[in-house]
Jmol script that loads the backbone (N, CA, C; Angstrom):
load data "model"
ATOM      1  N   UNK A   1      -0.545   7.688 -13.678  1.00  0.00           N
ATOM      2  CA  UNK A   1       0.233   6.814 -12.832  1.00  0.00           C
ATOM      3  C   UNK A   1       0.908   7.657 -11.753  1.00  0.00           C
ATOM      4  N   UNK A   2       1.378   7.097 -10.431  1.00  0.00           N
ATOM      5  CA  UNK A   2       1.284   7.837  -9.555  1.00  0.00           C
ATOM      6  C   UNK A   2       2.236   6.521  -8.534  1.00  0.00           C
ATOM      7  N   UNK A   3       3.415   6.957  -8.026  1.00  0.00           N
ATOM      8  CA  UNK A   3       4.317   5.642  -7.608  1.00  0.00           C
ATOM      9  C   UNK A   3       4.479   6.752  -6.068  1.00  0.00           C
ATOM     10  N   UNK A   4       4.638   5.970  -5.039  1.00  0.00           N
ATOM     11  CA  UNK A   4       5.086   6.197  -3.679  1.00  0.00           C
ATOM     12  C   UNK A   4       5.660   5.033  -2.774  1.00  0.00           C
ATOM     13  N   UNK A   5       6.421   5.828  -2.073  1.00  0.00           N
ATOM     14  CA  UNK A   5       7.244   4.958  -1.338  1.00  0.00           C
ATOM     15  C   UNK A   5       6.083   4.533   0.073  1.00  0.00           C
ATOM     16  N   UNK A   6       5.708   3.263   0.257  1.00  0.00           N
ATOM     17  CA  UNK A   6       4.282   3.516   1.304  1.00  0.00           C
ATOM     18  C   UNK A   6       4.511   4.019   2.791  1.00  0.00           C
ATOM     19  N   UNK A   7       5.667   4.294   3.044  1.00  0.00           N
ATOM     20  CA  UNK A   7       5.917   4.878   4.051  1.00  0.00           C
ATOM     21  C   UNK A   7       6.110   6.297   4.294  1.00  0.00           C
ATOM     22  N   UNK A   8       6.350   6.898   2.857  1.00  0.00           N
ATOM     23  CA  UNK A   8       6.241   8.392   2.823  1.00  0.00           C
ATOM     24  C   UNK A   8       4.581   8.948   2.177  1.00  0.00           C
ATOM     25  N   UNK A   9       4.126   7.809   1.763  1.00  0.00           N
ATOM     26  CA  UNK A   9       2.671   7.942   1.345  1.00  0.00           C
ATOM     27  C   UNK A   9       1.774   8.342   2.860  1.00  0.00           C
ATOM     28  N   UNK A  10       2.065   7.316   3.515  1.00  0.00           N
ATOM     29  CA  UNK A  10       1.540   7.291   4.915  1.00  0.00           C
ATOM     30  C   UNK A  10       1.705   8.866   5.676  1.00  0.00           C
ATOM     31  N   UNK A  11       2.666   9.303   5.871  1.00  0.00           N
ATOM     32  CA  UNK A  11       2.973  10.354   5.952  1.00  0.00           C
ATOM     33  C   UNK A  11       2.477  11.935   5.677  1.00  0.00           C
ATOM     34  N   UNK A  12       2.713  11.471   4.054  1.00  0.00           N
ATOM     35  CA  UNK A  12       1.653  12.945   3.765  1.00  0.00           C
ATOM     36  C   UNK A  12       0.171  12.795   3.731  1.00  0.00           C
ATOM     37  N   UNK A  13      -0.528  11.303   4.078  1.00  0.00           N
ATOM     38  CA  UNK A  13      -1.869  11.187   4.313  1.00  0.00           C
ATOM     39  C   UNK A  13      -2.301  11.882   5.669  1.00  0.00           C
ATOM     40  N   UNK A  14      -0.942  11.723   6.948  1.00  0.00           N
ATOM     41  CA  UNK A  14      -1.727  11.979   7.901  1.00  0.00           C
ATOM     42  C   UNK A  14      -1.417  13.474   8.302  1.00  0.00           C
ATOM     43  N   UNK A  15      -0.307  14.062   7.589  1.00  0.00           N
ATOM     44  CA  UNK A  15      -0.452  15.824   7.368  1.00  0.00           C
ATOM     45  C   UNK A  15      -1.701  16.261   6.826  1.00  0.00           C
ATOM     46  N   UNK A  16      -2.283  15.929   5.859  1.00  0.00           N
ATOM     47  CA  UNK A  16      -3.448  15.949   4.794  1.00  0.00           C
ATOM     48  C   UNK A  16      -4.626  16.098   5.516  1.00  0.00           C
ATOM     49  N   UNK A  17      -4.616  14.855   6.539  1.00  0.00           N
ATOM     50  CA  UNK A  17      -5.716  14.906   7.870  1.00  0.00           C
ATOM     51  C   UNK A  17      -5.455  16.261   8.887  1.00  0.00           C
ATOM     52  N   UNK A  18      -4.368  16.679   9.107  1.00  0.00           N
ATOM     53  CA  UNK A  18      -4.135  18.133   9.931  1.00  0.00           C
ATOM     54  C   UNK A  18      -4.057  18.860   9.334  1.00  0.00           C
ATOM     55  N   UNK A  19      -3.967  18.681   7.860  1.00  0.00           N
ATOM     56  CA  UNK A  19      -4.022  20.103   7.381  1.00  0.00           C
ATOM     57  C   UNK A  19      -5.645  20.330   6.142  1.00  0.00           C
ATOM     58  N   UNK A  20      -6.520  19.197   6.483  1.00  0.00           N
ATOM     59  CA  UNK A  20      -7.763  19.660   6.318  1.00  0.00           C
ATOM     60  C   UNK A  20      -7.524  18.942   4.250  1.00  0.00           C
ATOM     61  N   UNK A  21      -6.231  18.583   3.998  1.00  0.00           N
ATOM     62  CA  UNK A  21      -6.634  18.050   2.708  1.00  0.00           C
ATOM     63  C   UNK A  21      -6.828  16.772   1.804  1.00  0.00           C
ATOM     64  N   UNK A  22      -7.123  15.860   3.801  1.00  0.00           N
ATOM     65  CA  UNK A  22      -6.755  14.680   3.184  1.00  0.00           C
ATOM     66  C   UNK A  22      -8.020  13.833   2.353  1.00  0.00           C
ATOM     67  N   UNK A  23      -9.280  14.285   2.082  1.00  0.00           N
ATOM     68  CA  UNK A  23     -10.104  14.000   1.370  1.00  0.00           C
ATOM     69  C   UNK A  23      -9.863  14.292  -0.463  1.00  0.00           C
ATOM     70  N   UNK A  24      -9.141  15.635  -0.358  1.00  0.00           N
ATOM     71  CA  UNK A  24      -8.629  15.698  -1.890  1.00  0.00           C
ATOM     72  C   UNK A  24      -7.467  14.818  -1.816  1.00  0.00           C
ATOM     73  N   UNK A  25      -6.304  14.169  -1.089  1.00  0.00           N
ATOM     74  CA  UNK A  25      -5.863  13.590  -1.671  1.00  0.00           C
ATOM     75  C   UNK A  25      -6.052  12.208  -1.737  1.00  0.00           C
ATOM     76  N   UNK A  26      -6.642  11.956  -1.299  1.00  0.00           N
ATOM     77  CA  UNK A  26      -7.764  10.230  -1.027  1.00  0.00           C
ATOM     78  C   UNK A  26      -8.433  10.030  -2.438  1.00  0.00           C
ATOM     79  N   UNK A  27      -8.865  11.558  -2.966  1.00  0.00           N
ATOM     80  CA  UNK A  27      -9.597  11.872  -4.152  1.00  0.00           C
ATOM     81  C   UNK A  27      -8.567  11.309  -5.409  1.00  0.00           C
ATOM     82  N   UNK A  28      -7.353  11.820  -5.319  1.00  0.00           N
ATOM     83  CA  UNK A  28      -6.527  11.862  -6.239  1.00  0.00           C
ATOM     84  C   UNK A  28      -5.859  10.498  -6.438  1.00  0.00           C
ATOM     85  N   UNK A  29      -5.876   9.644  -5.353  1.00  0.00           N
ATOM     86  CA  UNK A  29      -5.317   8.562  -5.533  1.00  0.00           C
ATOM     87  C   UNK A  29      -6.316   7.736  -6.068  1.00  0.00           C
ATOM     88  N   UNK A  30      -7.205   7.521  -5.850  1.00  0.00           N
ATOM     89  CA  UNK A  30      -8.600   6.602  -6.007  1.00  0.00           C
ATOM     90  C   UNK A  30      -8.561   7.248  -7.788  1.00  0.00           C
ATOM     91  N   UNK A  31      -8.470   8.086  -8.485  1.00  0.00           N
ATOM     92  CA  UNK A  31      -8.231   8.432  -9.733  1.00  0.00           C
ATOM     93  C   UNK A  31      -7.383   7.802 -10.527  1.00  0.00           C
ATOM     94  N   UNK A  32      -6.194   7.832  -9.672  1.00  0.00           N
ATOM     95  CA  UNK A  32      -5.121   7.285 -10.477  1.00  0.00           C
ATOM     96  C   UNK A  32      -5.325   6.231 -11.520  1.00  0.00           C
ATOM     97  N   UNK A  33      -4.582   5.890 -12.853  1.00  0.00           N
ATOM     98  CA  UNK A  33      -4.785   4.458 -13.294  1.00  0.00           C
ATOM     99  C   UNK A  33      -4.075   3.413 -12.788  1.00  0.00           C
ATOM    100  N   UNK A  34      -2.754   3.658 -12.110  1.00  0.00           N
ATOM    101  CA  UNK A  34      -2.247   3.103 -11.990  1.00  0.00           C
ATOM    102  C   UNK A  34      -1.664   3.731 -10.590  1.00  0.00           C
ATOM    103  N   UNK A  35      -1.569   3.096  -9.319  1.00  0.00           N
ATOM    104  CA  UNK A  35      -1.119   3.235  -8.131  1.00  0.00           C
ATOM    105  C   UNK A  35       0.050   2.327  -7.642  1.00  0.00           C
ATOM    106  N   UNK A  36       1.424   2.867  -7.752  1.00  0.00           N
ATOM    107  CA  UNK A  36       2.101   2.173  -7.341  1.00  0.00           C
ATOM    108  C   UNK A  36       3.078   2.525  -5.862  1.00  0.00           C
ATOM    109  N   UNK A  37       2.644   1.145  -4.692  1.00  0.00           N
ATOM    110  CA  UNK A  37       3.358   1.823  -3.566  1.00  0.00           C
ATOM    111  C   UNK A  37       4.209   0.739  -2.879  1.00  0.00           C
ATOM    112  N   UNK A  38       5.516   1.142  -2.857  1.00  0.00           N
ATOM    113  CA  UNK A  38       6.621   0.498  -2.991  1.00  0.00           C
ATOM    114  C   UNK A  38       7.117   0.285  -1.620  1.00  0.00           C
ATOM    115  N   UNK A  39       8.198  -0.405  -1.428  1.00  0.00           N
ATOM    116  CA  UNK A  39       8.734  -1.003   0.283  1.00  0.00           C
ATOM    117  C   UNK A  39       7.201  -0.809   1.320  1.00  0.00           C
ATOM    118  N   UNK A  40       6.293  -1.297   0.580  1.00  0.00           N
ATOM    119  CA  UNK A  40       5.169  -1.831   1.774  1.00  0.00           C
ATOM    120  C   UNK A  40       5.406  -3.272   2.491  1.00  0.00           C
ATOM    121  N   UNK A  41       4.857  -2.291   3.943  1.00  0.00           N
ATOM    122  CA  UNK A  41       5.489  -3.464   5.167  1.00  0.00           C
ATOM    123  C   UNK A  41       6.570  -3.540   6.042  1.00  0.00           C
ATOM    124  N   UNK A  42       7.433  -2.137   5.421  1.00  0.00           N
ATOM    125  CA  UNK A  42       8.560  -1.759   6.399  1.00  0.00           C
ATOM    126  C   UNK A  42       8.288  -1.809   7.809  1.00  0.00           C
ATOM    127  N   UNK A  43       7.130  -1.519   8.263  1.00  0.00           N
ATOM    128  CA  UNK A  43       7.025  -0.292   9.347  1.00  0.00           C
ATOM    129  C   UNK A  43       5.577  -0.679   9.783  1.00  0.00           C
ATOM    130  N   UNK A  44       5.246  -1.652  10.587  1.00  0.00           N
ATOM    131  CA  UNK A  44       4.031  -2.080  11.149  1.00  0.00           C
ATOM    132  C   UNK A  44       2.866  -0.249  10.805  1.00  0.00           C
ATOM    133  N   UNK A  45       1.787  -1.184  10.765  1.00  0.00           N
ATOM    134  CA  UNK A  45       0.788   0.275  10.882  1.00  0.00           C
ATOM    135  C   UNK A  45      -0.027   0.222  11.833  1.00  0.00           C
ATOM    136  N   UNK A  46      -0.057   1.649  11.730  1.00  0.00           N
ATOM    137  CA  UNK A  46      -0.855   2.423  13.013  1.00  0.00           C
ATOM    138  C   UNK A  46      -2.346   2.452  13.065  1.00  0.00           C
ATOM    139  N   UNK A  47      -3.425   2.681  13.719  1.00  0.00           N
ATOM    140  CA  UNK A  47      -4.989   2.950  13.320  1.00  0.00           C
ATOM    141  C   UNK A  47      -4.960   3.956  12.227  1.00  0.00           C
ATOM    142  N   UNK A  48      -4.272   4.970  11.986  1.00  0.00           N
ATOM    143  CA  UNK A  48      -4.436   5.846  11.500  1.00  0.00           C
ATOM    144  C   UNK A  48      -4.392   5.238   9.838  1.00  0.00           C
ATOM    145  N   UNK A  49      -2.831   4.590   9.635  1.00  0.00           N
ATOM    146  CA  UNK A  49      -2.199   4.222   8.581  1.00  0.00           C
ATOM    147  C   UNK A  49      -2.876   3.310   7.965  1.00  0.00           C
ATOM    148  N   UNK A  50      -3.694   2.720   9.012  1.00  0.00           N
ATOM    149  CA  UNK A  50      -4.448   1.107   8.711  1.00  0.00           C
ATOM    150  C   UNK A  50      -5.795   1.691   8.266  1.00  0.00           C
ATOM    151  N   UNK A  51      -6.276   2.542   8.156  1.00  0.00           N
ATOM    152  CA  UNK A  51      -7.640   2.794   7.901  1.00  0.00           C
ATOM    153  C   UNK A  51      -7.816   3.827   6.697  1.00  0.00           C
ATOM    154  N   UNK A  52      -6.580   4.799   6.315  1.00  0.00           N
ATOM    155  CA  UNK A  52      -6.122   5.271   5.454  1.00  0.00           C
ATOM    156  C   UNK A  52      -5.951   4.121   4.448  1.00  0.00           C
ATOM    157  N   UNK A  53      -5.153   2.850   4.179  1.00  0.00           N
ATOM    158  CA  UNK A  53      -5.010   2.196   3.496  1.00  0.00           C
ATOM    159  C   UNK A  53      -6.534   1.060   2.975  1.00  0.00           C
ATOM    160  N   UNK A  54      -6.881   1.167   4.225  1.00  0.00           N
ATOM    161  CA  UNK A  54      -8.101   0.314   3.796  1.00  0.00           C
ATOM    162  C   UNK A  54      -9.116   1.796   2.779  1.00  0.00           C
ATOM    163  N   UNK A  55      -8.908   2.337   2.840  1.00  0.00           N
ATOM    164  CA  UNK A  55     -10.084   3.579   2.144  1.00  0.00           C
ATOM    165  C   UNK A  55      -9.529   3.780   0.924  1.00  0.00           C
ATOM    166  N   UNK A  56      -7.658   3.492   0.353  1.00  0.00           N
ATOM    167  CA  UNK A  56      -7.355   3.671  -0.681  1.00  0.00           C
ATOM    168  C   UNK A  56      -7.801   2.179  -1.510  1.00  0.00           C
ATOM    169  N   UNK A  57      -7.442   1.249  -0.641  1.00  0.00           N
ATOM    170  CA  UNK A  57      -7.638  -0.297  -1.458  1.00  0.00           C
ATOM    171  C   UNK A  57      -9.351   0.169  -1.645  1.00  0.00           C
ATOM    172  N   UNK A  58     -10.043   0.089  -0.497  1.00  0.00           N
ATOM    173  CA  UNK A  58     -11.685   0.457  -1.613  1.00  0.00           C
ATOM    174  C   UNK A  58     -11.575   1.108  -2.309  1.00  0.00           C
ATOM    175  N   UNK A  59     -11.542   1.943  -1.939  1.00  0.00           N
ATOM    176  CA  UNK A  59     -11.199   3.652  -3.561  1.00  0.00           C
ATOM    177  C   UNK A  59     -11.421   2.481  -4.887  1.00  0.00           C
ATOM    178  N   UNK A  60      -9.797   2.086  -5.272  1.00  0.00           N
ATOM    179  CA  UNK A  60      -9.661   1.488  -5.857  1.00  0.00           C
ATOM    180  C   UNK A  60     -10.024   0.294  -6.370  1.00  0.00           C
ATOM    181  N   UNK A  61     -10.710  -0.454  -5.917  1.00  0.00           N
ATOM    182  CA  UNK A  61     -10.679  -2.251  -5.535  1.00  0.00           C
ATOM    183  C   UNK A  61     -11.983  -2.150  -7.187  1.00  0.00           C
ATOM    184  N   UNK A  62     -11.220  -3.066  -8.148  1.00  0.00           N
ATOM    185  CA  UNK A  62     -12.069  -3.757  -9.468  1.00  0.00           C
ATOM    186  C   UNK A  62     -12.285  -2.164 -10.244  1.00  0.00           C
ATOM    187  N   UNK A  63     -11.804  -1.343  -9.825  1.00  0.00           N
ATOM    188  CA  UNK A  63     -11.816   0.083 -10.847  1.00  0.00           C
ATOM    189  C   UNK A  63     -10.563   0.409 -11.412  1.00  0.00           C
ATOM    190  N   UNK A  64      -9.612   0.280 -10.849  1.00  0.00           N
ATOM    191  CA  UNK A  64      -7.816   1.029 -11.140  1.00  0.00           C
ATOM    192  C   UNK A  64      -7.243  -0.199 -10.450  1.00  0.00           C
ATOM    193  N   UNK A  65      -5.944  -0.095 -10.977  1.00  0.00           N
ATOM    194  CA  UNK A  65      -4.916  -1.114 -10.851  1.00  0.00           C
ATOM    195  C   UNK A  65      -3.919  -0.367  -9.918  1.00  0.00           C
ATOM    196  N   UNK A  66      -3.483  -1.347  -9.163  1.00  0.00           N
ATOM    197  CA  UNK A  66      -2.551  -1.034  -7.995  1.00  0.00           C
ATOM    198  C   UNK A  66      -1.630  -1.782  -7.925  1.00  0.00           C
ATOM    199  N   UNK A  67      -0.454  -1.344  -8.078  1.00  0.00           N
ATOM    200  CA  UNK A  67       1.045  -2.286  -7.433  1.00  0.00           C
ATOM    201  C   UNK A  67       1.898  -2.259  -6.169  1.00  0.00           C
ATOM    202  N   UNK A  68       1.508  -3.173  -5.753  1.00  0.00           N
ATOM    203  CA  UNK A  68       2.122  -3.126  -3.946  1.00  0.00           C
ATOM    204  C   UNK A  68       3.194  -4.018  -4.582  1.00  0.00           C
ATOM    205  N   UNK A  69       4.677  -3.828  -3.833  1.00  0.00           N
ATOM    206  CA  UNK A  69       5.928  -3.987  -3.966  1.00  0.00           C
ATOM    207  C   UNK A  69       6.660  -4.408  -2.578  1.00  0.00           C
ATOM    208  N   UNK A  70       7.206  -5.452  -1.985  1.00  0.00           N
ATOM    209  CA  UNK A  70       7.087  -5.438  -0.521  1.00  0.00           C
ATOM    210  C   UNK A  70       8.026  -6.606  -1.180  1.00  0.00           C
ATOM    211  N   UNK A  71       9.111  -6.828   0.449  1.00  0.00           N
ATOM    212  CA  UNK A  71      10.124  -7.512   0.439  1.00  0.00           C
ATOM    213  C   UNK A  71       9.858  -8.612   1.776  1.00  0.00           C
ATOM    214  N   UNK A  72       8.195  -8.056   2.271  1.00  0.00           N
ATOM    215  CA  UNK A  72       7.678  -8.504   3.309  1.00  0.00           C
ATOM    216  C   UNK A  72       6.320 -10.047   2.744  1.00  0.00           C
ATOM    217  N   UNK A  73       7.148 -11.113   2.832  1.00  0.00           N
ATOM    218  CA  UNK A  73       6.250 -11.825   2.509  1.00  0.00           C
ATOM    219  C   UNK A  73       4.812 -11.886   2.382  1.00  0.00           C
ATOM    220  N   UNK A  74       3.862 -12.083   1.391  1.00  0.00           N
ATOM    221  CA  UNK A  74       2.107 -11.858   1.653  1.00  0.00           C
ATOM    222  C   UNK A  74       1.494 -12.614   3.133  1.00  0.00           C
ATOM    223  N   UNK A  75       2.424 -13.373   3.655  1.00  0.00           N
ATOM    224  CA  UNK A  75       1.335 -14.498   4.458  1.00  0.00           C
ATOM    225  C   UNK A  75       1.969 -13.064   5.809  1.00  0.00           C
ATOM    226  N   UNK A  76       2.678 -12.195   5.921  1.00  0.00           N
ATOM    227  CA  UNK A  76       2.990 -11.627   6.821  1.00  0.00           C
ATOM    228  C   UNK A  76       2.768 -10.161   7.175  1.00  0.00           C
ATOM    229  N   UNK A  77       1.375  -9.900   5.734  1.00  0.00           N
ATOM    230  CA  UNK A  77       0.932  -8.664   6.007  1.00  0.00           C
ATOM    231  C   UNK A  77      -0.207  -8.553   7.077  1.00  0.00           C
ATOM    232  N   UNK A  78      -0.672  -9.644   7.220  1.00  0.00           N
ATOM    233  CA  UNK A  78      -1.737  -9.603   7.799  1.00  0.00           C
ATOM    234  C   UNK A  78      -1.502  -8.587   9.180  1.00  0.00           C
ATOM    235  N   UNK A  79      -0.572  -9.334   9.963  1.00  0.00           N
ATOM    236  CA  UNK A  79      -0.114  -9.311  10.878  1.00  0.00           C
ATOM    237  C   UNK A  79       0.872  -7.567  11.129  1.00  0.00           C
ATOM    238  N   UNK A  80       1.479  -7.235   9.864  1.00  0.00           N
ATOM    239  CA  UNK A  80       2.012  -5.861   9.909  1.00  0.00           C
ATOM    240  C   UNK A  80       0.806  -4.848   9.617  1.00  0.00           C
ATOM    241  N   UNK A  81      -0.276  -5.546   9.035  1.00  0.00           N
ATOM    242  CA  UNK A  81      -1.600  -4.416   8.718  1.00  0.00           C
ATOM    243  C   UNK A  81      -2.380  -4.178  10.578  1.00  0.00           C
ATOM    244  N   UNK A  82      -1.913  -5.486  11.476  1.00  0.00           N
ATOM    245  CA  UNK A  82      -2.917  -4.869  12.706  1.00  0.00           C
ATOM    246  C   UNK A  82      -3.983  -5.755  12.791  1.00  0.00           C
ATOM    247  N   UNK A  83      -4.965  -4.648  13.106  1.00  0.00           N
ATOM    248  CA  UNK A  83      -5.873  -5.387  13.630  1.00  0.00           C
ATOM    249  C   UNK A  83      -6.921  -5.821  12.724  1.00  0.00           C
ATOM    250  N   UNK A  84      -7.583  -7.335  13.202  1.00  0.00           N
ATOM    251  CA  UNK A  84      -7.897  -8.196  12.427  1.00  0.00           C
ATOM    252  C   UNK A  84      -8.609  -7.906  11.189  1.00  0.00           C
ATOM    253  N   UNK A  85     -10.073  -7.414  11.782  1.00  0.00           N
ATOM    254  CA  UNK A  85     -11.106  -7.101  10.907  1.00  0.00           C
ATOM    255  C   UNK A  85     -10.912  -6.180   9.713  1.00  0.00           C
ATOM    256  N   UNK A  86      -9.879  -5.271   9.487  1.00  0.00           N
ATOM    257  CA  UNK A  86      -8.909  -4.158   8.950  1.00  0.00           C
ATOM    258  C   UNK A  86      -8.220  -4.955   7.710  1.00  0.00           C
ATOM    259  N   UNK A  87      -7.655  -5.834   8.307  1.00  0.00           N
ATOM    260  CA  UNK A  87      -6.773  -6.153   7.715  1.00  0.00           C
ATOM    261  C   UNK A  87      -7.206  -7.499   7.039  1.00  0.00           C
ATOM    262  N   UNK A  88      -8.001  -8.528   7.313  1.00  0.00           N
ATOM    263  CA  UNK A  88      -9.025  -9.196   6.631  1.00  0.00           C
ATOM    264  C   UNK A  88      -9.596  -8.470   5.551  1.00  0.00           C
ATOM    265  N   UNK A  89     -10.124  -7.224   5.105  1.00  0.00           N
ATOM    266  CA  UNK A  89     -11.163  -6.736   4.718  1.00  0.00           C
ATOM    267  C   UNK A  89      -9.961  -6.165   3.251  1.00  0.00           C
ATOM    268  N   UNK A  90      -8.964  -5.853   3.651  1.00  0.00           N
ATOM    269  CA  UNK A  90      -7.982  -5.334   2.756  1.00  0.00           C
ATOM    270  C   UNK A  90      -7.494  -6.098   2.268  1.00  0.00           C
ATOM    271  N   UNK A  91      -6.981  -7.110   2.804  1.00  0.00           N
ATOM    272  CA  UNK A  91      -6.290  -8.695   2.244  1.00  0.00           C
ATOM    273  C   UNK A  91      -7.376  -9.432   1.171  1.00  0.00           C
ATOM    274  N   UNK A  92      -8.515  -9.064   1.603  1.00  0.00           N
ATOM    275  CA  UNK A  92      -9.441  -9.871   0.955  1.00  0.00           C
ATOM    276  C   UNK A  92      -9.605  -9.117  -0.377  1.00  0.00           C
ATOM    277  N   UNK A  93      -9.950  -7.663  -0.414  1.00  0.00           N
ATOM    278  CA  UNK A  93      -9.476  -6.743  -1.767  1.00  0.00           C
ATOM    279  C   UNK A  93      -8.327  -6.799  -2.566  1.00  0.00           C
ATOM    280  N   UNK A  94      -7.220  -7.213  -1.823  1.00  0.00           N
ATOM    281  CA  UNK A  94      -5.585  -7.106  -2.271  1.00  0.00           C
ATOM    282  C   UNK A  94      -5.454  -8.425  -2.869  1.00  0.00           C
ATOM    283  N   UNK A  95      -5.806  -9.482  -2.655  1.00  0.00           N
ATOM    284  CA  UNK A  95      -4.906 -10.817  -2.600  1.00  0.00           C
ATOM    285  C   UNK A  95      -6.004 -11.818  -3.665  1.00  0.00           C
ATOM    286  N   UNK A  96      -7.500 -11.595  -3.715  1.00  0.00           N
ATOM    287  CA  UNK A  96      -7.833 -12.761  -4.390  1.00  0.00           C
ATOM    288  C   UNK A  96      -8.364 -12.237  -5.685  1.00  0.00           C
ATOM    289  N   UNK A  97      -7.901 -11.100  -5.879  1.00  0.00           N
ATOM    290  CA  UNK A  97      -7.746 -10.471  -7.333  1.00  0.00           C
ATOM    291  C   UNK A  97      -6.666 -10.151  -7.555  1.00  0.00           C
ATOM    292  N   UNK A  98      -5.750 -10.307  -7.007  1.00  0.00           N
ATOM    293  CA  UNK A  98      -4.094  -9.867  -7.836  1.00  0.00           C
ATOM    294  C   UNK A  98      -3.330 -11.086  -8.351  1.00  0.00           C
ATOM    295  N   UNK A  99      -2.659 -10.536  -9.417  1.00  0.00           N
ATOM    296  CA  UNK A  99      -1.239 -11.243 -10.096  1.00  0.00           C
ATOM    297  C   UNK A  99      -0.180 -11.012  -9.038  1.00  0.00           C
ATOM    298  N   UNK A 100      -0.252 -12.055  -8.570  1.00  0.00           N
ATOM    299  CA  UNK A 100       1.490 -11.813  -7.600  1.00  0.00           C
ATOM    300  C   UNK A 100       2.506 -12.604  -8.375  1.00  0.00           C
ATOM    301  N   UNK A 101       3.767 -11.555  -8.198  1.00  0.00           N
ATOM    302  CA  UNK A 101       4.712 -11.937  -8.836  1.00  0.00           C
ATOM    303  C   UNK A 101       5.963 -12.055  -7.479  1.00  0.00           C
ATOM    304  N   UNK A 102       6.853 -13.908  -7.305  1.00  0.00           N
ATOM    305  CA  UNK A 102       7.426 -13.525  -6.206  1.00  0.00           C
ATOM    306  C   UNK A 102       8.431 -13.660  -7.265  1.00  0.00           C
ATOM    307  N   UNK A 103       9.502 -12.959  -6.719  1.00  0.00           N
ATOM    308  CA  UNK A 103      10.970 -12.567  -7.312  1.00  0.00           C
ATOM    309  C   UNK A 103      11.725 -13.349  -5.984  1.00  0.00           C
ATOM    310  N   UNK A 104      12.557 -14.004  -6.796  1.00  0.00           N
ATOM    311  CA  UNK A 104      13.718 -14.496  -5.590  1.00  0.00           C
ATOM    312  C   UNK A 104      15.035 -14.362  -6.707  1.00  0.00           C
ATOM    313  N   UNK A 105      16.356 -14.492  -5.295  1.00  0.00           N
ATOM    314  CA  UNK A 105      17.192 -14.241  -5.744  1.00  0.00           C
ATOM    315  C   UNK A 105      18.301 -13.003  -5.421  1.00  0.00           C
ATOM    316  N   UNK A 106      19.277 -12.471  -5.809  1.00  0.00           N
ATOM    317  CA  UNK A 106      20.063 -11.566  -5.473  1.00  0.00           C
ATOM    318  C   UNK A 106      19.591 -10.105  -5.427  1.00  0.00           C
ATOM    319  N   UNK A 107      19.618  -8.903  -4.609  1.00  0.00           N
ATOM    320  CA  UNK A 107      19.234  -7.800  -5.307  1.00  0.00           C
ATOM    321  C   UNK A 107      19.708  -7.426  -5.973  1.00  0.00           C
ATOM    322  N   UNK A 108      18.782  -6.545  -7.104  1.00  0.00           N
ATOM    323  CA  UNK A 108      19.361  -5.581  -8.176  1.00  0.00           C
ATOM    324  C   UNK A 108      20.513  -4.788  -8.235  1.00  0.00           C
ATOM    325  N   UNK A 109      20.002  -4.210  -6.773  1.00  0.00           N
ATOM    326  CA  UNK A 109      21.286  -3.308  -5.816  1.00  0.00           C
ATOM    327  C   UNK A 109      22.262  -3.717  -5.571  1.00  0.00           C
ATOM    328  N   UNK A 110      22.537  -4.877  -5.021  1.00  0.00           N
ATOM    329  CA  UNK A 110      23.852  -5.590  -5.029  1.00  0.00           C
ATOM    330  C   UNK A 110      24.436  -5.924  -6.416  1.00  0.00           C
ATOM    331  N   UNK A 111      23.549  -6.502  -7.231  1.00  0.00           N
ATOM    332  CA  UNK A 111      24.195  -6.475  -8.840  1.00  0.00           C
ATOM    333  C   UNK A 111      24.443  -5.506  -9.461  1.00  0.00           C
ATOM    334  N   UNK A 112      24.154  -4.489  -9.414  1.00  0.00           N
ATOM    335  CA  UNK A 112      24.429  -3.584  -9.876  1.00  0.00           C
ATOM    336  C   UNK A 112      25.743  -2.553  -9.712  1.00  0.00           C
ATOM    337  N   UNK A 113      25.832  -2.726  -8.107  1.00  0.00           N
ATOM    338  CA  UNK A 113      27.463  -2.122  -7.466  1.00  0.00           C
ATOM    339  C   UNK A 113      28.320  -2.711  -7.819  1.00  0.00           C
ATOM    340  N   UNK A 114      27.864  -4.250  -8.305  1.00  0.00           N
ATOM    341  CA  UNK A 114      29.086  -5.311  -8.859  1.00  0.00           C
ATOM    342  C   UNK A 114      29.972  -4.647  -9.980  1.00  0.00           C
TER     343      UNK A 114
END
end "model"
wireframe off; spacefill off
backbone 0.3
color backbone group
């Protein structure tokens, strides 16, 4: 198991690409049993970010289990993933094989400072 924040995931994918290791770590994630990447959707994506993600969802897609975590409604990734065909192709891997679970209600974070 293997948890990232998807915005710092993004990040060391595209060092990985300049620094010549981003095929081993493309390797390592697609391994994982369990992939979990958290506050996805903060932060619109880039070609770079968007094509990186589409190569981890194949990696993965009906082999390993993945948990996307997002405070960004599903009907509104489309649109933060870009451009169409990209993001069709990932949505279509992500969404008509997953258990979505919506949580409503107060945050944790706020209950918790209580």
């Amino acid at each position: 198991m293997v948890y990232y924040n998807a915005n710092k995931l993004f990040t060391l994918l595209k060092t990985a690409k300049a620094d010549g290791s981003y095929l081993k770590m493309i390797g390592k994630l697609e391994k994982q049993e369990l992939l979990i990447l958290d506050d996805f959707g903060l932060k619109a994506l880039d070609n770079i970010n968007r094509h990186a993600l589409m190569e981890i969802i194949e990696d993965r897609h009906g082999k390993r289990s993945t948990i996307i975590a997002s405070q960004l409604p599903v009907e509104a990734w489309h649109k933060m993933i870009g451009e169409q065909t990209i993001a069709d192709a990932i949505l279509d891997r992500l969404v008509h094989t997953a258990h979505r679970i919506d949580i409503k209600g107060e945050s944790m974070r706020k209950k918790i400072k209580k």
